[in-house]
Structure formats: C-alpha cells, structure tokens
N, CA, C and O atoms as a CHARMM CRD file, in Angstrom:
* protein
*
  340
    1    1 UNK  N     76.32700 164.36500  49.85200 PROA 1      0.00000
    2    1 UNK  CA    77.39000 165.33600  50.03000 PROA 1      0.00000
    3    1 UNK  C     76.93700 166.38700  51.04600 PROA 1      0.00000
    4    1 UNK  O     75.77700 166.72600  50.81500 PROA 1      0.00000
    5    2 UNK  N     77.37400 166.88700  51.88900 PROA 2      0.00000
    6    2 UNK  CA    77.54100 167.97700  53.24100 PROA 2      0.00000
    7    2 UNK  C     77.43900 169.00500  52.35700 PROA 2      0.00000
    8    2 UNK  O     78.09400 169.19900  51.33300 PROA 2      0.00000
    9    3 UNK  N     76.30500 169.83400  52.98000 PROA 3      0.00000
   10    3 UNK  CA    76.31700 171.43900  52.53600 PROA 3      0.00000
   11    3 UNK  C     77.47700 171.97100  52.97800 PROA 3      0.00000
   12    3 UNK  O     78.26400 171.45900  53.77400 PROA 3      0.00000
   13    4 UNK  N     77.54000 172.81200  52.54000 PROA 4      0.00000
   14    4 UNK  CA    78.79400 173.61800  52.24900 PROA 4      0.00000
   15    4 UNK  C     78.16800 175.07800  53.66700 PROA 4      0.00000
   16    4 UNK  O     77.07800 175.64900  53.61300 PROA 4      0.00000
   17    5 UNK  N     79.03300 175.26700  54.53000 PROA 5      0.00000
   18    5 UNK  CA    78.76000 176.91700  54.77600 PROA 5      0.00000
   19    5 UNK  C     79.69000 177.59900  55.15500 PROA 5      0.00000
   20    5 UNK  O     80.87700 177.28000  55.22200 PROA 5      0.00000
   21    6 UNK  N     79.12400 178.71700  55.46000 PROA 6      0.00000
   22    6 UNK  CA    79.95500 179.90700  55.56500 PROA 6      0.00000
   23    6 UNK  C     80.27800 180.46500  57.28100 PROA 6      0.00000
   24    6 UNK  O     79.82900 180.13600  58.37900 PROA 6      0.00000
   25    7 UNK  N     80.92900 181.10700  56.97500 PROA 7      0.00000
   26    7 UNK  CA    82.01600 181.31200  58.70900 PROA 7      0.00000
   27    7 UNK  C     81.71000 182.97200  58.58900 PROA 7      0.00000
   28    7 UNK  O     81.98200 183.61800  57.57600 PROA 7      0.00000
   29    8 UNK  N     81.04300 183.59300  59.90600 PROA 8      0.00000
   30    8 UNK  CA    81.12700 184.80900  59.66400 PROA 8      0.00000
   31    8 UNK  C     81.40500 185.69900  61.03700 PROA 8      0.00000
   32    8 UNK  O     81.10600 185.39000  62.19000 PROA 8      0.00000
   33    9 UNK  N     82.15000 187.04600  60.50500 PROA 9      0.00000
   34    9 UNK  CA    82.65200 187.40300  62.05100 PROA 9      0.00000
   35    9 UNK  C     81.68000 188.59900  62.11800 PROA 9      0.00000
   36    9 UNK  O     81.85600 189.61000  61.43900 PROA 9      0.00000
   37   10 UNK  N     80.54000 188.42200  63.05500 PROA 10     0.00000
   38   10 UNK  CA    80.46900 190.05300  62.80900 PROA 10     0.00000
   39   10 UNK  C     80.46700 191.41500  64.11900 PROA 10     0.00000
   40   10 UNK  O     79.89900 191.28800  65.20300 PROA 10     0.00000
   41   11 UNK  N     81.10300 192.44900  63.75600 PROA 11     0.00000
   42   11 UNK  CA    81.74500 193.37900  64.76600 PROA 11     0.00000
   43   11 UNK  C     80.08800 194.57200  65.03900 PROA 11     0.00000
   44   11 UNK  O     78.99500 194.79800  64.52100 PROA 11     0.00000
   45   12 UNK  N     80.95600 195.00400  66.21100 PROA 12     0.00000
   46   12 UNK  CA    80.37700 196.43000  66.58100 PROA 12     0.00000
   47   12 UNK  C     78.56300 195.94300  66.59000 PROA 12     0.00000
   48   12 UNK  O     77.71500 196.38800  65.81600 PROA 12     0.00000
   49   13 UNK  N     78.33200 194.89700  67.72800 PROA 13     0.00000
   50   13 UNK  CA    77.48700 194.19800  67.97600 PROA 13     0.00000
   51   13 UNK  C     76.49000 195.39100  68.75300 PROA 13     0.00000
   52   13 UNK  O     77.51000 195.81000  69.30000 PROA 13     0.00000
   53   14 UNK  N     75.55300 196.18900  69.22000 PROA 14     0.00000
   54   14 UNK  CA    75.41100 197.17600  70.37700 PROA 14     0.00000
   55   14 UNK  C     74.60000 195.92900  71.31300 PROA 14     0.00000
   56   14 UNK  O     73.87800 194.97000  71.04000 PROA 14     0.00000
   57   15 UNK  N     75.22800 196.60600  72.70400 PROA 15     0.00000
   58   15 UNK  CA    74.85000 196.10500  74.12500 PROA 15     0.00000
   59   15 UNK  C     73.57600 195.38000  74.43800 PROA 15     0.00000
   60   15 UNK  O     73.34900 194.24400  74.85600 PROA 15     0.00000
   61   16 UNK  N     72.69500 196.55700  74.05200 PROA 16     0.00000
   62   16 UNK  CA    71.29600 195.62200  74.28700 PROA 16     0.00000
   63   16 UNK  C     70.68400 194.77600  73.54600 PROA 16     0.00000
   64   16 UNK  O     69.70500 194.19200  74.01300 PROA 16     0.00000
   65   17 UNK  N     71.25600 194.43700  71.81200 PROA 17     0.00000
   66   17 UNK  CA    71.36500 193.28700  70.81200 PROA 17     0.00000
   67   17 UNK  C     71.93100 191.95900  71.50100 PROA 17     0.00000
   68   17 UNK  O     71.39000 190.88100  71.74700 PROA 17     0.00000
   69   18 UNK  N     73.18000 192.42800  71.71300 PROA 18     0.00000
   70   18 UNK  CA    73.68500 191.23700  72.67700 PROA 18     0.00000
   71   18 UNK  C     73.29700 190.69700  73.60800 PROA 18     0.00000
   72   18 UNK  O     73.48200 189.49600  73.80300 PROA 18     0.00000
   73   19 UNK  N     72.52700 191.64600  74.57500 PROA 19     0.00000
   74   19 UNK  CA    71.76900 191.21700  75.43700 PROA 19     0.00000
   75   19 UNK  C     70.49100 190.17100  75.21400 PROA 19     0.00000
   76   19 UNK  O     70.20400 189.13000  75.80500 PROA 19     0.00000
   77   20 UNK  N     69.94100 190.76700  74.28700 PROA 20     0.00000
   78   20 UNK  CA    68.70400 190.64500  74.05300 PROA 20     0.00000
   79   20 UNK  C     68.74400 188.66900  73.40500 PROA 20     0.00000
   80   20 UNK  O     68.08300 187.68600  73.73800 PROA 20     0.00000
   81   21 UNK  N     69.87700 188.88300  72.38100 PROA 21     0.00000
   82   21 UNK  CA    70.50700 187.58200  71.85900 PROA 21     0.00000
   83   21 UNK  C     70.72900 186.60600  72.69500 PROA 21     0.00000
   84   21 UNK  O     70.35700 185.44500  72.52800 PROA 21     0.00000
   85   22 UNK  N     71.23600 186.95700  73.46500 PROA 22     0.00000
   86   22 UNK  CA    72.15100 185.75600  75.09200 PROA 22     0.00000
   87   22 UNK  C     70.54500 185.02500  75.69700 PROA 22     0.00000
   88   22 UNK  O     70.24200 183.84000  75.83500 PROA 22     0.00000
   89   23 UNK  N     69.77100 186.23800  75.95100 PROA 23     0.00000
   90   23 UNK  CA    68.42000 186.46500  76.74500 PROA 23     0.00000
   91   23 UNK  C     67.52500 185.00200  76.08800 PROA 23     0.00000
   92   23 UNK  O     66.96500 183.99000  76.50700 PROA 23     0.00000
   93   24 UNK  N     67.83300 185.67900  74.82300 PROA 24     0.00000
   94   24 UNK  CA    66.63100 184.33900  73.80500 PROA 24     0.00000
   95   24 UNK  C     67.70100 183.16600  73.92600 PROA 24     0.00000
   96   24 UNK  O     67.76600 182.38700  74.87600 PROA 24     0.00000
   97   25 UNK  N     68.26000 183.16700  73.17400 PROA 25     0.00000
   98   25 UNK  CA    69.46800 181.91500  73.12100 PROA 25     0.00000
   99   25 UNK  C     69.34700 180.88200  74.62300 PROA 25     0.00000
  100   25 UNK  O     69.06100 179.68500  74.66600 PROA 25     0.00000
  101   26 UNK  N     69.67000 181.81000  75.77100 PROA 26     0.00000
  102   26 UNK  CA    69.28300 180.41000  77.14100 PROA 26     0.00000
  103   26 UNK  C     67.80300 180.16200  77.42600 PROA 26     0.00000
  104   26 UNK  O     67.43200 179.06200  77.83700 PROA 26     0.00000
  105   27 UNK  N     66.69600 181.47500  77.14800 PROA 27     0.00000
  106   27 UNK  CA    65.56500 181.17600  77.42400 PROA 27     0.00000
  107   27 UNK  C     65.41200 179.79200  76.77600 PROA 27     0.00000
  108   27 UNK  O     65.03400 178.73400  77.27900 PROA 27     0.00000
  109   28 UNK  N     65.83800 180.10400  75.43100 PROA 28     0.00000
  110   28 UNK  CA    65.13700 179.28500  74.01700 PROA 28     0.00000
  111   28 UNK  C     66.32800 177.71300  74.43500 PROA 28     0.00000
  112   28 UNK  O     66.44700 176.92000  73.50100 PROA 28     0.00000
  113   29 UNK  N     66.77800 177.51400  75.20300 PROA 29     0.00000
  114   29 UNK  CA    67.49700 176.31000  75.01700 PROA 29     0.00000
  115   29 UNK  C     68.67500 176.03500  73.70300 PROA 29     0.00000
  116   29 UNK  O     68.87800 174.99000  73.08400 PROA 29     0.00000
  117   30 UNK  N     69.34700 177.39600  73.55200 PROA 30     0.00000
  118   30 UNK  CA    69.76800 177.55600  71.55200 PROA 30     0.00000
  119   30 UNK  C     71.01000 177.62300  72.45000 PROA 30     0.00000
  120   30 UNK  O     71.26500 177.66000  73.65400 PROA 30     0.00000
  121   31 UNK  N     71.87400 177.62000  70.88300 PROA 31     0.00000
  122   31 UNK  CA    73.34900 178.01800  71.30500 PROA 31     0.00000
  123   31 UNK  C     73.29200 179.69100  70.47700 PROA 31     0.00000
  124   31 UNK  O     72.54700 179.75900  69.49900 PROA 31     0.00000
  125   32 UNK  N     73.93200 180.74800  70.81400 PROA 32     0.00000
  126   32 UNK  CA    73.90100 181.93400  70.68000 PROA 32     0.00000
  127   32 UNK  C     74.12500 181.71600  69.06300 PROA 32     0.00000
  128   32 UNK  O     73.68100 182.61300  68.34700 PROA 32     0.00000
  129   33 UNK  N     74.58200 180.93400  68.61700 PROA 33     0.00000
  130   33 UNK  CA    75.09500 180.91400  66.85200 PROA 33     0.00000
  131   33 UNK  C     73.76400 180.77700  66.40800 PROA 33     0.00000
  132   33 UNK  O     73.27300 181.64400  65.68600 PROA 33     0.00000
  133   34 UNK  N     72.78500 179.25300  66.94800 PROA 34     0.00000
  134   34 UNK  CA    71.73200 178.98900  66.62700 PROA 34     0.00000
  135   34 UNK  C     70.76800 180.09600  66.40600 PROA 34     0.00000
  136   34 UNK  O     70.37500 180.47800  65.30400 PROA 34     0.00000
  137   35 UNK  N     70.36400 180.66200  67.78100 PROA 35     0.00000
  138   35 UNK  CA    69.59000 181.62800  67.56000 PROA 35     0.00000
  139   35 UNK  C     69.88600 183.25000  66.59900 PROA 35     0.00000
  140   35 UNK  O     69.11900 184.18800  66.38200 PROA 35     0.00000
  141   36 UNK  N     70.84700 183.09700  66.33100 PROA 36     0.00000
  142   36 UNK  CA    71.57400 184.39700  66.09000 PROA 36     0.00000
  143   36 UNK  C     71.19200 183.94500  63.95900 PROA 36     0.00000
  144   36 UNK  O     70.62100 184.72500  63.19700 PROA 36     0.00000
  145   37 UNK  N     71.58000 182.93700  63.67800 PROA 37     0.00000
  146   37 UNK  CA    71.05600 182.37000  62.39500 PROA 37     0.00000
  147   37 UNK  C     69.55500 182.24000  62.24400 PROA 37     0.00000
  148   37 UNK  O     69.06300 182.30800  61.11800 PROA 37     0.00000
  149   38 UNK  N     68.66100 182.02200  63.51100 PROA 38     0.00000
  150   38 UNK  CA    67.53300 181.46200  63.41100 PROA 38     0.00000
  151   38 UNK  C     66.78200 183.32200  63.11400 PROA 38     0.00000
  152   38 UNK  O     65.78100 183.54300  62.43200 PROA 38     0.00000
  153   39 UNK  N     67.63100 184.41100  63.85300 PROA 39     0.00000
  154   39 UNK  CA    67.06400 185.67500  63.93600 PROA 39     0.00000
  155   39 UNK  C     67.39100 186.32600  62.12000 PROA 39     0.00000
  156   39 UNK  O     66.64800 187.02600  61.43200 PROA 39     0.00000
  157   40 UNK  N     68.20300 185.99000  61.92200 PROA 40     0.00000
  158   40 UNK  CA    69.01900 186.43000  60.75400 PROA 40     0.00000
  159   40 UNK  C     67.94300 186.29600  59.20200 PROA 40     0.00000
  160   40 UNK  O     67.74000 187.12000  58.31000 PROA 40     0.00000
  161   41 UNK  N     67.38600 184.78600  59.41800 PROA 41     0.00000
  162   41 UNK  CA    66.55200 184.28200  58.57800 PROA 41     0.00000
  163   41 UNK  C     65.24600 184.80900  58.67500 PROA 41     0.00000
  164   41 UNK  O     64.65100 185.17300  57.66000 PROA 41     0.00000
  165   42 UNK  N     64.78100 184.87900  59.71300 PROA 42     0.00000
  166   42 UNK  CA    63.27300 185.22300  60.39400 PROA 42     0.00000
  167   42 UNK  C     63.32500 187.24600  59.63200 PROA 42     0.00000
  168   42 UNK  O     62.38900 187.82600  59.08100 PROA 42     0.00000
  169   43 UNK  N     64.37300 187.65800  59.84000 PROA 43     0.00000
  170   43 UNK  CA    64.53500 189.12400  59.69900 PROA 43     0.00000
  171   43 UNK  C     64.55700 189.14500  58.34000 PROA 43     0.00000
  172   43 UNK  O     63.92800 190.04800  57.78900 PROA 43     0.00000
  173   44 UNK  N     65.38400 188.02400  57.40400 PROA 44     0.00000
  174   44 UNK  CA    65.06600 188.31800  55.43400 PROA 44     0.00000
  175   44 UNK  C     64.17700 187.87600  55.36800 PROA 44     0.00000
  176   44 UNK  O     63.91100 188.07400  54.18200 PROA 44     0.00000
  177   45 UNK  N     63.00600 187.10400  55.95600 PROA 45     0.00000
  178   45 UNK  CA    61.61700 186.30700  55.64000 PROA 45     0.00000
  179   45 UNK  C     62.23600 185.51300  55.42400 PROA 45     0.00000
  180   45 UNK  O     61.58900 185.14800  54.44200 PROA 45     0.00000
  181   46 UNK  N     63.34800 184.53700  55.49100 PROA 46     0.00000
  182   46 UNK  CA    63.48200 183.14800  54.83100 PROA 46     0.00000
  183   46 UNK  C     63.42300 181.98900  56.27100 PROA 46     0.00000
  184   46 UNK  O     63.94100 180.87600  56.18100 PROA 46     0.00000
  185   47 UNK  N     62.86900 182.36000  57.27700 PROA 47     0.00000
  186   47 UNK  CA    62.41200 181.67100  58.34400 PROA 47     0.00000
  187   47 UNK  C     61.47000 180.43200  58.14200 PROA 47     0.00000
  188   47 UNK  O     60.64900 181.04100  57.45600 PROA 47     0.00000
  189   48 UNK  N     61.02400 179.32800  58.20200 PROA 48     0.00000
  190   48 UNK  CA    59.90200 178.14000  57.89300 PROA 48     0.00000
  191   48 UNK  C     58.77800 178.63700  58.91900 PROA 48     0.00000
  192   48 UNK  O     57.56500 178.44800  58.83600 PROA 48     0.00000
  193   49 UNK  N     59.18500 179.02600  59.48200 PROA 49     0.00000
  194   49 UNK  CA    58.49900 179.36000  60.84900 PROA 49     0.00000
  195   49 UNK  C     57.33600 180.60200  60.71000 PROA 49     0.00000
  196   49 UNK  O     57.70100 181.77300  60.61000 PROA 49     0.00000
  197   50 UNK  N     56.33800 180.33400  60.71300 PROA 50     0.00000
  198   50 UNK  CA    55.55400 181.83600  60.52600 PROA 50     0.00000
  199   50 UNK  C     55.72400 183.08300  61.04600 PROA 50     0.00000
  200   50 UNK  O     56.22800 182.96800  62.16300 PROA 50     0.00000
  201   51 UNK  N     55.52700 184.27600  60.74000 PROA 51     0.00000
  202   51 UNK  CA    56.26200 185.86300  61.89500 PROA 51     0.00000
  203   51 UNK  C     54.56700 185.92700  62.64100 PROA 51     0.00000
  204   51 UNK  O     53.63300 186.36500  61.96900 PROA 51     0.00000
  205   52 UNK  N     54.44500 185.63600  63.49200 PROA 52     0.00000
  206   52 UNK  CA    53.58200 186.38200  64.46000 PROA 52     0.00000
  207   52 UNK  C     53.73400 187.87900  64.92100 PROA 52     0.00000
  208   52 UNK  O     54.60400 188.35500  65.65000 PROA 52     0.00000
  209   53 UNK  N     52.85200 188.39300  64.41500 PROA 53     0.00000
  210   53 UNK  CA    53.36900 189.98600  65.06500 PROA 53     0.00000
  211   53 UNK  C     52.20100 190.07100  66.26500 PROA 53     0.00000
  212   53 UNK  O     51.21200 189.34200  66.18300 PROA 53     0.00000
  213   54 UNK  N     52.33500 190.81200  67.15300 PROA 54     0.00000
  214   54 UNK  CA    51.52900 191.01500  68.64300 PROA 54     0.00000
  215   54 UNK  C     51.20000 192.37100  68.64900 PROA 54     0.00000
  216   54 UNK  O     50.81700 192.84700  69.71800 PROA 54     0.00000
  217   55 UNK  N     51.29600 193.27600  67.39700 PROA 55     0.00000
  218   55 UNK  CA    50.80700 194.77800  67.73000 PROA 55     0.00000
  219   55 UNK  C     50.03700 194.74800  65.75600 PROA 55     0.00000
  220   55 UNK  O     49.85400 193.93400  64.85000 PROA 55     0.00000
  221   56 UNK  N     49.80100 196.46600  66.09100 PROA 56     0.00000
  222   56 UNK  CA    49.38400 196.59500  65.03900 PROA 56     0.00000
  223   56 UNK  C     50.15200 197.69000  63.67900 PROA 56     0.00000
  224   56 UNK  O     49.78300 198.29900  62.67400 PROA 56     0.00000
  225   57 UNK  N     51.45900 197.41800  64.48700 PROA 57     0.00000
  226   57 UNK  CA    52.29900 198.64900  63.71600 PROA 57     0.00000
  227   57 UNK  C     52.28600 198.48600  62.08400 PROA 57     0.00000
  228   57 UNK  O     52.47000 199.51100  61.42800 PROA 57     0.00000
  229   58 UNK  N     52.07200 197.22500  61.38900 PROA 58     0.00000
  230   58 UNK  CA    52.31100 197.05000  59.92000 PROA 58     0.00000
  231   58 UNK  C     50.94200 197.59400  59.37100 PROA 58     0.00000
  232   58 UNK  O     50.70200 197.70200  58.16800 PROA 58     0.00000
  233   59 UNK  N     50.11400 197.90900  60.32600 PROA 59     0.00000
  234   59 UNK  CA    48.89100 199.18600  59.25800 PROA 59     0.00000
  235   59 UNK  C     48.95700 200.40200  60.19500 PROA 59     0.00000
  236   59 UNK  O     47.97900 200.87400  60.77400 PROA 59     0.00000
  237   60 UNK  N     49.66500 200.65800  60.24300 PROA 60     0.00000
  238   60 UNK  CA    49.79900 202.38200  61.03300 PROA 60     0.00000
  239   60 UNK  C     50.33600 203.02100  60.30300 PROA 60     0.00000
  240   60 UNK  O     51.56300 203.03700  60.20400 PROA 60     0.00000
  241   61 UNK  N     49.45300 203.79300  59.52200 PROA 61     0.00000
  242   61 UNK  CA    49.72100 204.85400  58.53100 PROA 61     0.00000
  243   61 UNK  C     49.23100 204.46800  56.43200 PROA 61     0.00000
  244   61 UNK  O     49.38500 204.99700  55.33200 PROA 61     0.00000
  245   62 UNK  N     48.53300 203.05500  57.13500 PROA 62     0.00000
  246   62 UNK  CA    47.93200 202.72600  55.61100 PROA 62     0.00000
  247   62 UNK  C     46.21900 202.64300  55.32800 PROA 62     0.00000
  248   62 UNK  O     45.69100 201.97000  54.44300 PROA 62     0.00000
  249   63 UNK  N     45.50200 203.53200  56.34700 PROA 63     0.00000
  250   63 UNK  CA    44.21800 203.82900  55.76400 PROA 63     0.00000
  251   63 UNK  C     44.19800 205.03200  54.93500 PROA 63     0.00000
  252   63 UNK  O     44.88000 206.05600  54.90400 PROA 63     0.00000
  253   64 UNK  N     42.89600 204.45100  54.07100 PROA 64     0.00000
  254   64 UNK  CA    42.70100 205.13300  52.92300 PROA 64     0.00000
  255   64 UNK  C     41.22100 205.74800  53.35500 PROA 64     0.00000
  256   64 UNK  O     40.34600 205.06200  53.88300 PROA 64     0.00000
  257   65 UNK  N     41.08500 207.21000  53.02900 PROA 65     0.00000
  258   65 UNK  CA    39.84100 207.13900  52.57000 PROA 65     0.00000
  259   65 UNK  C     38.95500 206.42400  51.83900 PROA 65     0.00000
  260   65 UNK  O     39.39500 206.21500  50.70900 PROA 65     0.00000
  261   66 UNK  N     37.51800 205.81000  52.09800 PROA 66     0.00000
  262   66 UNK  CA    36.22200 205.50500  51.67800 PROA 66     0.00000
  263   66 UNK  C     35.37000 205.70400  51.75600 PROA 66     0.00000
  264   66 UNK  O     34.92200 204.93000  52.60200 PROA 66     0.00000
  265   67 UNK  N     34.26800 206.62400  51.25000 PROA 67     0.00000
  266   67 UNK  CA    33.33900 207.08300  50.82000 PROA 67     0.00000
  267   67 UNK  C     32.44400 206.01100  51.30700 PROA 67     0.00000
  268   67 UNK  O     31.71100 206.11500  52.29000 PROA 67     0.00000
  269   68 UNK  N     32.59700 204.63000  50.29500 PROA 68     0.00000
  270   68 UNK  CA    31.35900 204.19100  50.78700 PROA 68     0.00000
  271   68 UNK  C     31.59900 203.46200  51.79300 PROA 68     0.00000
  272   68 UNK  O     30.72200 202.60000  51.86800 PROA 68     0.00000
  273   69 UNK  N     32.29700 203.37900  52.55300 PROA 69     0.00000
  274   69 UNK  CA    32.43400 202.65800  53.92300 PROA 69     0.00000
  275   69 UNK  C     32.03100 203.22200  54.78800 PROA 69     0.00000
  276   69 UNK  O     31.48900 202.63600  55.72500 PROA 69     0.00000
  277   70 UNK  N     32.21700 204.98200  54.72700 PROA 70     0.00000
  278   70 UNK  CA    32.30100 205.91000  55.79000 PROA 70     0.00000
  279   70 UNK  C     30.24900 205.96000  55.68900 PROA 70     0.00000
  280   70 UNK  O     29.72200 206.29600  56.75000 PROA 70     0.00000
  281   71 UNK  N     29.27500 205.64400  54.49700 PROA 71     0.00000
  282   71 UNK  CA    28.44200 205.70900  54.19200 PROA 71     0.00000
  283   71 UNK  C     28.07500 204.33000  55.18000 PROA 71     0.00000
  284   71 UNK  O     27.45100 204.52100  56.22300 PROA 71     0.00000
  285   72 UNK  N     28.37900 203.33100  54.89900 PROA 72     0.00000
  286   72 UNK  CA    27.67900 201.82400  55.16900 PROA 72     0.00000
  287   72 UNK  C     27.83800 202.10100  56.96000 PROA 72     0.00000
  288   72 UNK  O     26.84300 201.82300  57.63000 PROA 72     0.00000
  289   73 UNK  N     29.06100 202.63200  57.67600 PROA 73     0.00000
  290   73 UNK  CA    28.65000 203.04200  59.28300 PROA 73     0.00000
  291   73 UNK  C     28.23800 204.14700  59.79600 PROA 73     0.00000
  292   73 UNK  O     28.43700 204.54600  60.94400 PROA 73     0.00000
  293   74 UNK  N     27.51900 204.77800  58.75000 PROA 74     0.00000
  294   74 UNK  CA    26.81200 205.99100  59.08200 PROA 74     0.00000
  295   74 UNK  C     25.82600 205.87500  60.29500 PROA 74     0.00000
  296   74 UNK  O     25.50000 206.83300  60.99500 PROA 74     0.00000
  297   75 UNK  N     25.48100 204.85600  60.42500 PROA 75     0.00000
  298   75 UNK  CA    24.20700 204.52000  61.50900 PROA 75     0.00000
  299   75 UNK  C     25.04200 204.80100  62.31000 PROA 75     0.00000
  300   75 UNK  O     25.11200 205.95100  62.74500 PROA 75     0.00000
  301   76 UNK  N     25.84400 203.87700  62.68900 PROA 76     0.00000
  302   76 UNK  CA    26.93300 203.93900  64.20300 PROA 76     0.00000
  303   76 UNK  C     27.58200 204.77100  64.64900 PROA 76     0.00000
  304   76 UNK  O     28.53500 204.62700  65.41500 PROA 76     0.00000
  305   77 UNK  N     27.00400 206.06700  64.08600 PROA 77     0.00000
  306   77 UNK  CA    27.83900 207.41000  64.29600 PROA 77     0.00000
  307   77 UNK  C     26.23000 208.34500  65.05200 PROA 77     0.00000
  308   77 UNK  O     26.24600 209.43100  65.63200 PROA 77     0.00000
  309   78 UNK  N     25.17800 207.58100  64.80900 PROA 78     0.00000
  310   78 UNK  CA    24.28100 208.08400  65.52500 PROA 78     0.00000
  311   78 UNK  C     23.63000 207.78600  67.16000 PROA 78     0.00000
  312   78 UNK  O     23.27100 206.62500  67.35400 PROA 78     0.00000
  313   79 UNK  N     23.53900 208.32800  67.80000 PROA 79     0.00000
  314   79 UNK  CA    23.11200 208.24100  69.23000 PROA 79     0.00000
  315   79 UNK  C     21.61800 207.77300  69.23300 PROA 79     0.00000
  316   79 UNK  O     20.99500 208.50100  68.46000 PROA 79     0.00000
  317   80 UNK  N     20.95200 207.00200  69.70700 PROA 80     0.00000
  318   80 UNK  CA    20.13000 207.05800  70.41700 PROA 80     0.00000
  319   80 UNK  C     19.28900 207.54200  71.97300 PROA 80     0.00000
  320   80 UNK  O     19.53500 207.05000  73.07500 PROA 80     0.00000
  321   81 UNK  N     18.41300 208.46600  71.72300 PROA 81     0.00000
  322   81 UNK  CA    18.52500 209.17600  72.79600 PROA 81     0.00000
  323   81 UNK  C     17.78700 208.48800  74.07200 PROA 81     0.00000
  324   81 UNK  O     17.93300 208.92900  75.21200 PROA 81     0.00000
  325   82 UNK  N     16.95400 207.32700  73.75100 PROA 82     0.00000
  326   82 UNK  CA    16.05800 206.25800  74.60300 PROA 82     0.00000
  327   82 UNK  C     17.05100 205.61500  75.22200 PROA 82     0.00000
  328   82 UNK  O     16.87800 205.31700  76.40300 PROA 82     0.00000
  329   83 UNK  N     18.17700 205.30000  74.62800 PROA 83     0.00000
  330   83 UNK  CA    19.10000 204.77000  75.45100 PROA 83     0.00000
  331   83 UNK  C     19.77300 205.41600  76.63500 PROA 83     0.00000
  332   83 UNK  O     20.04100 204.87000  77.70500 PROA 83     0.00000
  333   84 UNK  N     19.99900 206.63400  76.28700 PROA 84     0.00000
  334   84 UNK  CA    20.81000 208.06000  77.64900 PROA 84     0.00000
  335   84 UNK  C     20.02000 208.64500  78.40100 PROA 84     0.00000
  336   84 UNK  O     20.33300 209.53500  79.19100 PROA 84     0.00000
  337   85 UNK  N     18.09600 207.86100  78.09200 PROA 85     0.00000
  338   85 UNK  CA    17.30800 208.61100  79.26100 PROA 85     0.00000
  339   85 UNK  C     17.20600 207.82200  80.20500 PROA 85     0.00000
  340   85 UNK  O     16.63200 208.16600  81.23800 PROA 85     0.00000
C-alpha cells in the first residue's frame, strides 16, 4: 500500500530563504520540494543523513570551571626563559 502524504502551502517565505533554497536545490541537482523536505527534516533531526557542523558555535558559552584541569596545565602557563634568550 502507498504512503499516504501531505500537501502543504507555506506563505511569507523571506527573500534570502528563497534564495538560498533555489541556490541548493540546482546546485544539489533537487527539485525545490525535494530539497525544501530534505531541509525541513535535517532542521527536526529526523534527517538519515548525519549534521556536519563546520564551526564551533554548539560550545560557545558551555565551559565550566575546573579546578583540576586548570591545575593539570599549570606547566603550560609557564615560560621558559632559555628558550627567549
């Protein structure tokens, strides 16, 4: 039996979304529906596809203080002065 789906209209798209959509869609060889479903899924996590991220924004703003960490690179906070003569 054929899955069943759904038909959806959606409005008040902004310019550079659309852009950006069209952009991937011909790069990617997709039809704008394709990619536009393929973005949709990838954005709830229900993508097959792994998320590669290319920066480091998902730990910016989650260090913690540690005591004994800040202890274990204590060396590497020291200069050697044989080296700068």
């Amino acid at each position: 039996m054929a899955e069943k789906h759904t038909q959806y209209t959606i409005r008040k798209v902004p310019p550079h979304l659309d852009e950006e959509l069209r952009r991937r869609a011909h790069q990617e060889h997709k039809s704008l529906n394709e990619l536009a479903l393929w973005a949709l899924a990838r954005g709830l996590g229900l993508s097959e596809q792994e998320v590669r991220h290319h920066d480091l924004d998902d730990l910016a703003g989650t260090w913690v203080d540690d005591p004994a960490f800040d202890r274990a690179i204590e060396a590497m906070d020291q200069v050697d002065p044989e080296l700068w003569s």
